[in-house]
BAVOBA-716325 format. One record per residue (C-alpha): residue number from 1; x, y, z; residue in one letter. Coordinates in nm, 4 decimals. Each point is the difference from the previous one (the first is absolute). Layout:
BAVOBA-716325
PT; NUM; X; Y; Z; a;
...
//
This chain:
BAVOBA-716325
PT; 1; -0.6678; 0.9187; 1.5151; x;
PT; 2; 0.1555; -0.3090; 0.1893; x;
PT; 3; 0.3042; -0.1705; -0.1682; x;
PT; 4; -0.0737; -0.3096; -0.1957; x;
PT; 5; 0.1011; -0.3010; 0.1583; x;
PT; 6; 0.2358; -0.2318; -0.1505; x;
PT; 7; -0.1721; -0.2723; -0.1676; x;
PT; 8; 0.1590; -0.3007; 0.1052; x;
PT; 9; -0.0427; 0.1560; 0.3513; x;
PT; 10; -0.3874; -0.0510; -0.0562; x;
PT; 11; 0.0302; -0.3171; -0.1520; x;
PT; 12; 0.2152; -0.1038; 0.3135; x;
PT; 13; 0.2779; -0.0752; -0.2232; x;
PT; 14; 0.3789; 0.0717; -0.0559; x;
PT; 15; 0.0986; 0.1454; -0.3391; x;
PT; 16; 0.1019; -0.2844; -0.2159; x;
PT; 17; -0.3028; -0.2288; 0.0952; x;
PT; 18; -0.0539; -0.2856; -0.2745; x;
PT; 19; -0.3576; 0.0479; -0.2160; x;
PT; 20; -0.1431; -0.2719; 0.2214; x;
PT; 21; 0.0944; 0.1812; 0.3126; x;
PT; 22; -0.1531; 0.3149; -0.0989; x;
PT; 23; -0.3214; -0.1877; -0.1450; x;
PT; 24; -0.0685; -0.2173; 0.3445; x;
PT; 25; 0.0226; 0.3430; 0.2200; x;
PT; 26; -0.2385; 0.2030; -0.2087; x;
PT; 27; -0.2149; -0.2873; 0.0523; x;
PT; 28; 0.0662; 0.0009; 0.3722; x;
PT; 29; -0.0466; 0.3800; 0.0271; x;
PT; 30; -0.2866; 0.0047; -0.2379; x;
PT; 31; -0.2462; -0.2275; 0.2038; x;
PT; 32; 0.1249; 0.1718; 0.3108; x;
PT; 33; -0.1199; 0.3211; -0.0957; x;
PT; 34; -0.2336; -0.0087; -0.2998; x;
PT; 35; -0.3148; 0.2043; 0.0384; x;
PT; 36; -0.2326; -0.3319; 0.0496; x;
PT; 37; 0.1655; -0.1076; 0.2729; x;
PT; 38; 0.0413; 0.3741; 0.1899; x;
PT; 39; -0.3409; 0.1567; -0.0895; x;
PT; 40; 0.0175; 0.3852; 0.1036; x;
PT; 41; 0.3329; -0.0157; 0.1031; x;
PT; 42; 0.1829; 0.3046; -0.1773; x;
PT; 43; 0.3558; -0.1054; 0.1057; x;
PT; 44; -0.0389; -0.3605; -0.1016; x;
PT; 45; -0.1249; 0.1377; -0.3517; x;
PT; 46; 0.3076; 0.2497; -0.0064; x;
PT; 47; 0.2057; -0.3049; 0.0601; x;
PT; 48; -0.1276; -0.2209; -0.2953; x;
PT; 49; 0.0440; 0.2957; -0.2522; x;
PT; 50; 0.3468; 0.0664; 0.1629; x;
PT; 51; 0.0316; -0.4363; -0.0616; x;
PT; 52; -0.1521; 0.0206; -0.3446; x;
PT; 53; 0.2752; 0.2963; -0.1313; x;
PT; 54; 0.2933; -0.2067; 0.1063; x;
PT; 55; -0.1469; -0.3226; -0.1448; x;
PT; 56; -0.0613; 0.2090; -0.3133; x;
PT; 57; 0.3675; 0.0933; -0.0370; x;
PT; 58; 0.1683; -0.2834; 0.1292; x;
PT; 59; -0.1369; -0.3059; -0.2441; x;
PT; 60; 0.0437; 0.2119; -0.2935; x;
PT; 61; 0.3594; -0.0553; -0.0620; x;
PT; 62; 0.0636; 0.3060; -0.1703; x;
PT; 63; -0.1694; 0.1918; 0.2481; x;
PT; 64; 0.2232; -0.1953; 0.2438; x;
PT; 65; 0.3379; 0.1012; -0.2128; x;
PT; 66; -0.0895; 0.3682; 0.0366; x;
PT; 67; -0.1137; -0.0111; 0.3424; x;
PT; 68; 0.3094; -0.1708; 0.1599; x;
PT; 69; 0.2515; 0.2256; -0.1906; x;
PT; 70; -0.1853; 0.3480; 0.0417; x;
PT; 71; -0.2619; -0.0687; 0.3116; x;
PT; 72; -0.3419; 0.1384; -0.0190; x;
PT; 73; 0.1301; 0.2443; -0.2879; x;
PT; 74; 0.1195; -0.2672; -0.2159; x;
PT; 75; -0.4242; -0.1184; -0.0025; x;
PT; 76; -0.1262; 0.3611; -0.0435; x;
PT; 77; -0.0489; 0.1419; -0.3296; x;
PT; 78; 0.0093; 0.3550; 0.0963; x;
PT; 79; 0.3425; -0.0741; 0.1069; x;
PT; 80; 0.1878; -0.0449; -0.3238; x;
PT; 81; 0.1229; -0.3502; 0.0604; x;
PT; 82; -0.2528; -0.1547; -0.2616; x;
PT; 83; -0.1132; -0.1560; 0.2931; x;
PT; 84; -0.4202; -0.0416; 0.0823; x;
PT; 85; -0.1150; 0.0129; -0.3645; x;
PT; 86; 0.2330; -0.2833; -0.1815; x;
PT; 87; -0.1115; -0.3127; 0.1248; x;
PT; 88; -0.3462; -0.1440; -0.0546; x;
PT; 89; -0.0123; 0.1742; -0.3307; x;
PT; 90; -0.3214; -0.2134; -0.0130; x;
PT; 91; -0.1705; 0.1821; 0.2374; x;
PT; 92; -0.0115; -0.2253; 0.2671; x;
PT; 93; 0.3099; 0.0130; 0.1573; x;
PT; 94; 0.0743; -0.2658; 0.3181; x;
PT; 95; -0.3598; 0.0790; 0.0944; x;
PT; 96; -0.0912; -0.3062; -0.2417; x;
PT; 97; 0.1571; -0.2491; 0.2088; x;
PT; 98; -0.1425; 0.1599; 0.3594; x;
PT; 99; -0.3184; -0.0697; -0.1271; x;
PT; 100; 0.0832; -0.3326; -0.0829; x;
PT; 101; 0.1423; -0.0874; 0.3046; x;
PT; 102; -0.3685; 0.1185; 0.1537; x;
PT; 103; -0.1200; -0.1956; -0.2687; x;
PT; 104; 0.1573; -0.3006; 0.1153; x;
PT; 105; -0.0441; 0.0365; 0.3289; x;
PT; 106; -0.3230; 0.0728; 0.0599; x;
PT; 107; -0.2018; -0.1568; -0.3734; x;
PT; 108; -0.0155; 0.3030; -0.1377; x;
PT; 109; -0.2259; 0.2010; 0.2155; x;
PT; 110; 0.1583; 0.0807; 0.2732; x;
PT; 111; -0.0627; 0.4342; 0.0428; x;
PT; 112; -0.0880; 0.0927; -0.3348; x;
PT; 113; 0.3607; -0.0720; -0.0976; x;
PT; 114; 0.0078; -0.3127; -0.2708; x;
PT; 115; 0.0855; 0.1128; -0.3741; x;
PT; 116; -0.3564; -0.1328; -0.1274; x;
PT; 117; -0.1330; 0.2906; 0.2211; x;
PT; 118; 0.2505; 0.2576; -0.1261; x;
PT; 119; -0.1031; -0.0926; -0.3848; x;
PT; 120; -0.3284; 0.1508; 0.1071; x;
PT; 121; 0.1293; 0.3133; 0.1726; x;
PT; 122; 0.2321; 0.3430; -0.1447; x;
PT; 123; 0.3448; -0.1217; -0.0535; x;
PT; 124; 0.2453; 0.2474; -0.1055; x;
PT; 125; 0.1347; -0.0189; -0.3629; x;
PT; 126; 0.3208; -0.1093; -0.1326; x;
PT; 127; 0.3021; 0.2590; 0.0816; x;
PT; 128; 0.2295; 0.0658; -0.3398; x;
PT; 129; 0.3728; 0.0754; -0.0158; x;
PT; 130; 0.1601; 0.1750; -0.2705; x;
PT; 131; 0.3566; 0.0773; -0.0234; x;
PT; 132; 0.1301; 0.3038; -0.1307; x;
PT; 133; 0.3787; 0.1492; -0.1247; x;
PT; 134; 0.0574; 0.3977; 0.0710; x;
PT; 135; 0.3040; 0.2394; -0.0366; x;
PT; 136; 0.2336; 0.0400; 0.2981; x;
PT; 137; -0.0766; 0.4094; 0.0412; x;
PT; 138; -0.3814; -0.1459; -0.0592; x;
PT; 139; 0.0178; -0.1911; 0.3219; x;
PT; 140; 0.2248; 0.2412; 0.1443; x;
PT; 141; -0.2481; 0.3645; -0.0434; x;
PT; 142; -0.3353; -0.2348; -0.0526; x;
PT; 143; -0.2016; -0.0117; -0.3107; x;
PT; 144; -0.3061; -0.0932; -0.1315; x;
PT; 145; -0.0967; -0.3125; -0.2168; x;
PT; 146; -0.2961; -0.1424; -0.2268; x;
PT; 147; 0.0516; -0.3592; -0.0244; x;
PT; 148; -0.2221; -0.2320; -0.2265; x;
PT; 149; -0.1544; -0.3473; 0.1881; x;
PT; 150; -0.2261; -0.3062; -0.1193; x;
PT; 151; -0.2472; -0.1017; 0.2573; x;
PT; 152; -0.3353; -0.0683; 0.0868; x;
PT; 153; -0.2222; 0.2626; 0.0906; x;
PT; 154; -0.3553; 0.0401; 0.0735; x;
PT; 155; -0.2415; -0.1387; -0.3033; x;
PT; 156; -0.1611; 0.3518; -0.1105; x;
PT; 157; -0.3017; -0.1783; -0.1481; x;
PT; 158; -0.0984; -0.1395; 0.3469; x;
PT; 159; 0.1632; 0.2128; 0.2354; x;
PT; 160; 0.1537; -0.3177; 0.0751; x;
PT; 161; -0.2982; -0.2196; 0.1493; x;
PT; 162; 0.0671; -0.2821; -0.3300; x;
PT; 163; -0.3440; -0.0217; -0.0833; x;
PT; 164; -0.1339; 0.2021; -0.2979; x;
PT; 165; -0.2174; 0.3448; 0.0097; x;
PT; 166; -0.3366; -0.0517; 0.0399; x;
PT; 167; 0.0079; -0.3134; 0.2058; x;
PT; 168; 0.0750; -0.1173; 0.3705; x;
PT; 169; 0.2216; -0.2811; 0.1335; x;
PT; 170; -0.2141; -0.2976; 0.2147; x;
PT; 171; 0.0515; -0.1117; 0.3416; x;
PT; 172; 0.1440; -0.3461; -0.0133; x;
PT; 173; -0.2693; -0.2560; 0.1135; x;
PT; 174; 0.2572; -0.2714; 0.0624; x;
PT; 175; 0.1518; 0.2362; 0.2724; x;
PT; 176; -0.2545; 0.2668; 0.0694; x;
PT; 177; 0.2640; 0.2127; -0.0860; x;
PT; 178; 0.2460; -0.0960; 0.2845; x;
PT; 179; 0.2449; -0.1390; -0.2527; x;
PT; 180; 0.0728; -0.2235; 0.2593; x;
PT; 181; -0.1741; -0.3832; -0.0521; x;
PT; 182; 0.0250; -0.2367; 0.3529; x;
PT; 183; 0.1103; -0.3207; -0.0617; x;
PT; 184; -0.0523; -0.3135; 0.2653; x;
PT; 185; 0.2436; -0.2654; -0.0402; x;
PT; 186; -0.0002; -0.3304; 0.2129; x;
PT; 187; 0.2559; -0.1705; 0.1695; x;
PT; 188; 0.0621; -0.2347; 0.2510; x;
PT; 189; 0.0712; 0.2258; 0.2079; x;
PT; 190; -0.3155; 0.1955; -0.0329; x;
PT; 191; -0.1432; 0.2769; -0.2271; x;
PT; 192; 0.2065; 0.2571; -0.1182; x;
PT; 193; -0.1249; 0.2815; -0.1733; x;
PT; 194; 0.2026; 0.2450; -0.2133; x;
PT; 195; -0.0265; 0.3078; -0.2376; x;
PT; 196; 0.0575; 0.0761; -0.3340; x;
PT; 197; -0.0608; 0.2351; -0.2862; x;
PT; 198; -0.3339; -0.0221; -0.1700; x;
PT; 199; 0.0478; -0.2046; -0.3833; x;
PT; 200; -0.2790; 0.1652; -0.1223; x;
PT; 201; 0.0988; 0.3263; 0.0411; x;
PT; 202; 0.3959; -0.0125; 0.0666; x;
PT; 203; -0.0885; 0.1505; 0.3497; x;
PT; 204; -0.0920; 0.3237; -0.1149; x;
PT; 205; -0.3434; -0.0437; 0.1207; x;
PT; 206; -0.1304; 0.1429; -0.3523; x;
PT; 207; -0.0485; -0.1774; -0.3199; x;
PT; 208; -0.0085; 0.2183; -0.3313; x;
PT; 209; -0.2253; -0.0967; -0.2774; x;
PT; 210; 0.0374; 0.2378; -0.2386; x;
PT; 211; 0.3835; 0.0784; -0.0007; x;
PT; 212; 0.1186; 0.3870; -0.1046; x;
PT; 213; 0.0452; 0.0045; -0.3843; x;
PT; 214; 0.3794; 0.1448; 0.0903; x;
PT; 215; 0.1825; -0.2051; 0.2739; x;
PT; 216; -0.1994; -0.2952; -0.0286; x;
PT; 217; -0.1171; 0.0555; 0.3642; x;
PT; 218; 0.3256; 0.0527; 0.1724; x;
PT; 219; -0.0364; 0.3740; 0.0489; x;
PT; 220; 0.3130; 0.0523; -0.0730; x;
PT; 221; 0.1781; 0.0724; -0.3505; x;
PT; 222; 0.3505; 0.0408; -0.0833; x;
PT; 223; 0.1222; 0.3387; -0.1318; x;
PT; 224; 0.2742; 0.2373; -0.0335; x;
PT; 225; 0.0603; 0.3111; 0.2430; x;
PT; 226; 0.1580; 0.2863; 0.0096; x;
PT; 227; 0.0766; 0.1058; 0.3854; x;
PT; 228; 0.2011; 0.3207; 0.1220; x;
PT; 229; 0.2779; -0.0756; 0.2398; x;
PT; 230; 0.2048; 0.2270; 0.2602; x;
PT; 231; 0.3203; -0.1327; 0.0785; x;
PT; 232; 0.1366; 0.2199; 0.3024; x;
PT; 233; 0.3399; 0.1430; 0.0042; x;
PT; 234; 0.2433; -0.2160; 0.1487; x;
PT; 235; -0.1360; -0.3394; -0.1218; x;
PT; 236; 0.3175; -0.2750; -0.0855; x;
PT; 237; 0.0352; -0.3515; -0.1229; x;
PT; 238; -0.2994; -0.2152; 0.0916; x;
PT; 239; -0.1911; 0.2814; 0.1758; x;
PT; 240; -0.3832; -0.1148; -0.0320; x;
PT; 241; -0.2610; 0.2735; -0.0522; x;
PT; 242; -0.3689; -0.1468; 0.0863; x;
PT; 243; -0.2917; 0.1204; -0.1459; x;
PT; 244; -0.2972; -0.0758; 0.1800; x;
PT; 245; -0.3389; -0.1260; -0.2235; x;
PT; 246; 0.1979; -0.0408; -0.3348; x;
PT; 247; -0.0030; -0.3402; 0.0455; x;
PT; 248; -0.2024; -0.2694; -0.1441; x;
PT; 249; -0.4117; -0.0072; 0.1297; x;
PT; 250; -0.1309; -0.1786; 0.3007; x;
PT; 251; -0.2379; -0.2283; -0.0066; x;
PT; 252; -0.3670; 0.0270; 0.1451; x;
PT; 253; 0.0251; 0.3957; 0.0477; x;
PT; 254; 0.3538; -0.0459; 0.2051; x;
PT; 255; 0.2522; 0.2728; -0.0804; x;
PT; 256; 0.2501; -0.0013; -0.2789; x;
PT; 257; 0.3617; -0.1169; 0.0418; x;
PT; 258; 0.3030; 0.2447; 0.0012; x;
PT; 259; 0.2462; 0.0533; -0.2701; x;
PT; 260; 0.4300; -0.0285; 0.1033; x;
PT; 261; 0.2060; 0.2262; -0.2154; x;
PT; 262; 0.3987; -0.1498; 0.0852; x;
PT; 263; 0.2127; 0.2565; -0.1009; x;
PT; 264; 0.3292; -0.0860; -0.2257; x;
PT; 265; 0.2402; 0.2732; -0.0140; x;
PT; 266; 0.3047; 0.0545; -0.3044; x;
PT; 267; 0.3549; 0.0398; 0.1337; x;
PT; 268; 0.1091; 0.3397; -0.0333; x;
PT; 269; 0.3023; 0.1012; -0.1898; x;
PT; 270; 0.2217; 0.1568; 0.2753; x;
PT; 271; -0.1800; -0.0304; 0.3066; x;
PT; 272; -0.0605; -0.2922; 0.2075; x;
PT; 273; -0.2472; -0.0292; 0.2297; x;
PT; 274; 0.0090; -0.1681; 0.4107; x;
PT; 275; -0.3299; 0.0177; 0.1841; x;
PT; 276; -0.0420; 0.4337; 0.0012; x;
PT; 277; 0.3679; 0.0652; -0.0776; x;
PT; 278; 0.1498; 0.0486; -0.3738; x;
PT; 279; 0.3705; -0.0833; -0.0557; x;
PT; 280; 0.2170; 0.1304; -0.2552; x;
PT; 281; 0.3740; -0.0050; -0.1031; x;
PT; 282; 0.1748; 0.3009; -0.1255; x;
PT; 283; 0.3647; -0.0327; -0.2128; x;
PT; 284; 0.2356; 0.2819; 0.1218; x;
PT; 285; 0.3252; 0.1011; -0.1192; x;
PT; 286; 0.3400; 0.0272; 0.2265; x;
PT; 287; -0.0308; 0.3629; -0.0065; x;
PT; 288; -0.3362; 0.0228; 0.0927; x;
PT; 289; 0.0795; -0.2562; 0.3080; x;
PT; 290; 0.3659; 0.1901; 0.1260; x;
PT; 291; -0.1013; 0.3515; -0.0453; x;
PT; 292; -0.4020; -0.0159; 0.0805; x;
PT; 293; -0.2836; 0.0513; -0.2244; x;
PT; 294; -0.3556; 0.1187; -0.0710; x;
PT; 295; -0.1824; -0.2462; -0.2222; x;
PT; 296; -0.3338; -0.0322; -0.1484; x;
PT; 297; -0.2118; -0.3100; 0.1899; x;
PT; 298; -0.2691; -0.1224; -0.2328; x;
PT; 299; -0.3622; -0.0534; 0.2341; x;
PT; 300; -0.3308; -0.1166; -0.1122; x;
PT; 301; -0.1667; 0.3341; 0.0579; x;
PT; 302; 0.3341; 0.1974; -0.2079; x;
PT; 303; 0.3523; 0.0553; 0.0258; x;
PT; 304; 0.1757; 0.1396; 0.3355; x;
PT; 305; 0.3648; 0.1608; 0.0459; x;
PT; 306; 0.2248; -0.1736; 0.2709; x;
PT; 307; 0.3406; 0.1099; 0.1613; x;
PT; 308; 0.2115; -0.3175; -0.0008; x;
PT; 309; 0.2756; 0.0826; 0.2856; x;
PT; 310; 0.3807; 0.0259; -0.1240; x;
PT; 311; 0.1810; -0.3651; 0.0728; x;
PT; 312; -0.3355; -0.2079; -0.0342; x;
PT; 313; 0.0662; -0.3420; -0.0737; x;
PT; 314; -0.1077; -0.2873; -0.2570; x;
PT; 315; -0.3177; -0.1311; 0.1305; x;
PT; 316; -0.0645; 0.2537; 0.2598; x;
PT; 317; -0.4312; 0.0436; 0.0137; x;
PT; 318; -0.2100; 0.3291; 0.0332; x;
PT; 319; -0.3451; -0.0331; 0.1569; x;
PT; 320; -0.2419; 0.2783; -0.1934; x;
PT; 321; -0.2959; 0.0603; 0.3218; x;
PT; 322; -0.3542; -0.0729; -0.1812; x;
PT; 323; 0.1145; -0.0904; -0.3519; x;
PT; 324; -0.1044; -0.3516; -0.0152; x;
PT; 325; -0.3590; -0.1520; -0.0394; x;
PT; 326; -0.3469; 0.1212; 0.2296; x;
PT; 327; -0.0556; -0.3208; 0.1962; x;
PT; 328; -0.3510; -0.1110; -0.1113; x;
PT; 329; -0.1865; -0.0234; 0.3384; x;
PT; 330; 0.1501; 0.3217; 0.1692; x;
PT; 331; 0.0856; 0.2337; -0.1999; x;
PT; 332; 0.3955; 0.0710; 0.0936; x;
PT; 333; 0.1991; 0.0128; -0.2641; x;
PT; 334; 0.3773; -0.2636; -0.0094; x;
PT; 335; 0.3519; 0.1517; -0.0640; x;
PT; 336; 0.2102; -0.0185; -0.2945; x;
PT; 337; 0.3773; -0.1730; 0.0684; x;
PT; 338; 0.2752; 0.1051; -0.2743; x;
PT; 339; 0.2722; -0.1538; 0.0293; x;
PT; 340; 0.3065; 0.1427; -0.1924; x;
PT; 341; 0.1933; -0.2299; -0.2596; x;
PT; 342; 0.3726; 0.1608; -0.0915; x;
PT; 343; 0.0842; -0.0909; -0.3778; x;
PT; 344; 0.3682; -0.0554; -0.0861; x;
PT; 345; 0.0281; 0.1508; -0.3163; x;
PT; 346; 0.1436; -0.2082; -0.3298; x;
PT; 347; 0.1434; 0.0276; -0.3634; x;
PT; 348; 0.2574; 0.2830; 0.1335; x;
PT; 349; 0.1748; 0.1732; -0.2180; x;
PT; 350; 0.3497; 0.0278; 0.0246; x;
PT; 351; -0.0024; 0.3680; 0.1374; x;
PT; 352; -0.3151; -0.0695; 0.2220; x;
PT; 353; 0.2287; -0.3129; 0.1859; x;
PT; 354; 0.3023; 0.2731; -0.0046; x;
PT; 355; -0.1903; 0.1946; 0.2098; x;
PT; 356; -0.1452; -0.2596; 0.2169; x;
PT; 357; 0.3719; -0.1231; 0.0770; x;
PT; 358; 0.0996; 0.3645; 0.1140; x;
PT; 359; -0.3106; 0.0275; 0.2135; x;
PT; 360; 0.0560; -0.3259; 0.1836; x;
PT; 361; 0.3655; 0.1265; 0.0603; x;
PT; 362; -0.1459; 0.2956; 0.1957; x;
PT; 363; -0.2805; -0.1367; 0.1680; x;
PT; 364; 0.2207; -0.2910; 0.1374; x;
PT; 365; -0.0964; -0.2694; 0.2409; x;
PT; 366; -0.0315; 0.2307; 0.3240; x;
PT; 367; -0.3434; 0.1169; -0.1788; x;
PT; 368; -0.0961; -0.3277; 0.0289; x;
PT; 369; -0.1404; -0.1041; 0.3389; x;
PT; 370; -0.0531; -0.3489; -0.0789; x;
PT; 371; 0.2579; -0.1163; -0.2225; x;
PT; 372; 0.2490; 0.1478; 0.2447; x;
PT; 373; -0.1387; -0.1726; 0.2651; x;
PT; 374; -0.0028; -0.3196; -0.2046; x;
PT; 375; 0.3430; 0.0335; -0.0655; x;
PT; 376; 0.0970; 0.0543; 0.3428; x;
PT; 377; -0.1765; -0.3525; 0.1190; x;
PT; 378; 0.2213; -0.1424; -0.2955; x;
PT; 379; 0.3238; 0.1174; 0.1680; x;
PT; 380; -0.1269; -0.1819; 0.2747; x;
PT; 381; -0.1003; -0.3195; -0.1617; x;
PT; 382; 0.3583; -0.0314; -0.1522; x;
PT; 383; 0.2506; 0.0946; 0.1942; x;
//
């Protein structure tokens, strides 16, 4: 599959182009290749989808955010950015306003593309997001969820047609069931004729006259539901798990909208997580650091013996191969770091500083690399 072009590359644009900028080149590229103007012509019609996409992203602000921080991942939903599904929560997305601008450019009418027409046609429902908090081994091993939502769904009644059982919806004789009415205006500098949405109708093209009982001849009704959710091992903080269909319903027999779980996951006690990789600190004692040690490392999956070598120092960090978190897209599992914290003991009695006193007189300074060293540079500073 070819790589995706950078959008402001198909807008002819540098990144940071002002709204306007962006707005006056999809125009530009839009006439150049829309589908009207290049009949047949495959590449052309490759072009204006490629046009469309990049228009899409780039005048929805959000959409915008995400894409100039992340690239073409940042806009993806599959991709874990929260990208693709969070903007145009309405369903529409920055598609509204490239209809408009066909709208304005060309009355209305210009290839099928003016809103009045779409009101007419399947337009996919609403998309949902719901946000949801889950335990740090939760994210870390995967789990599974049930998760309560309001929305509208599909009027049962009707099957979601709005009128009630037993009777039909009526073609619109003020449109013919277009839902699309021409208007001619005059000016003085000519006729102009433009197009709008039917008033009888609303530009559905139907008019009910006997509404369903239920949902009052929306076809929709609002409800509670229950829906089953996988959250994959290896999900983190604002991870966004789409579910395709479990949004809201389309309208004139276009598909439902999707449903954004964004993940929220609880600090853990003692581990802290970076990308794949868990940290953790460790309090040893000065024996355990001079003469060497084997203590017990705590992991997510159980506890694990490791030999600490003799003369390890304060802050010195172990890396644990494959103890961290499975990274969510391929599988490979992140390292744990330890890093080793030595504890100065206090409230000595007076027999446990006795023998501290004698032990310091045997292991005397030549022990001591550093503060030998140190002391030498001293010597030097001062004499």
């Amino acid at each position: 599959m070819a790589e995706k072009r950078d959008y402001y590359e198909v807008l002819g644009l540098k990144k940071g182009a002002s709204d306007d900028e962006i707005k006056r080149a999809f125009r530009k590229m839009a006439m150049k290749y829309h589908p009207d103007k290049n009949p047949g012509d495959k590449a052309a019609e490759e072009k204006f989808k490629e046009v469309n996409e990049a228009y899409s992203v780039l005048s929805d602000p959000d959409k915008k955010s995400k894409y100039d921080r992340f690239g073409h991942a940042g806009v993806d939903p599959n991709a874990g950015f929260g990208g693709g599904g969070f903007s145009g929560f309405g369903g529409g997305g920055g598609f509204d306003d490239i209809f408009d601008i066909f709208g304005n450019m060309f009355g209305g009418g210009f290839g099928g593309g003016s809103n009045a027409s779409r009101r007419n046609g399947p337009m996919k429902g609403r998309d949902l997001q719901k946000a949801i908090t889950i335990d740090f081994e939760e994210a870390a091993f995967g789990t599974k969820r049930e998760i309560n939502i309001t929305k509208y769904v599909k009027c049962s009644t009707c099957g979601g047609e709005g009128n009630a059982p037993g009777t039909e919806k009526r073609t619109c004789s003020k449109c013919g069931g277009t839902g699309q009415v021409h208007t001619v205006q005059r000016t003085p500098f000519g006729q102009f004729q433009s197009t709008g949405p039917c008033p009888d109708c609303g530009g559905k093209g139907t008019i009910i006259d006997t509404p369903c009982p239920d949902c009052g001849g929306t076809g929709r009704v609002r409800k509670n539901v229950k829906i089953s959710v996988d959250i994959p091992a290896g999900v983190d903080n604002d991870s966004v798990i789409p579910i395709r269909g479990q949004g809201e319903p389309g309208d004139n027999g276009g598909p439902n909208g999707d449903l954004y779980i964004v993940i929220s996951v609880k600090p853990h006690k003692m581990f802290k997580r970076d990308g794949d990789n868990l940290h953790l600190e460790i309090p040893i004692t000065f024996n355990q650091a001079a003469l060497g040690d084997e203590i017990t490392v705590p992991t997510l999956d159980g506890k694990v013996s490791y030999k600490i070598p003799a003369g390890t120092q304060p802050g010195t960090i172990f890396r644990l191969r494959g103890k961290g978190v499975k990274n969510v897209r391929n599988g490979r599992m992140g390292d744990l770091y330890v890093k080793v914290i030595l504890e100065i003991p206090t409230k000595l009695t007076a027999k446990q500083k006795k023998a501290i006193e004698e032990m310091g007189k045997v292991v005397d300074h030549k022990c001591y690399q550093k503060k030998s060293g140190f002391a030498e540079k001293m010597k030097e500073l001062f004499k």
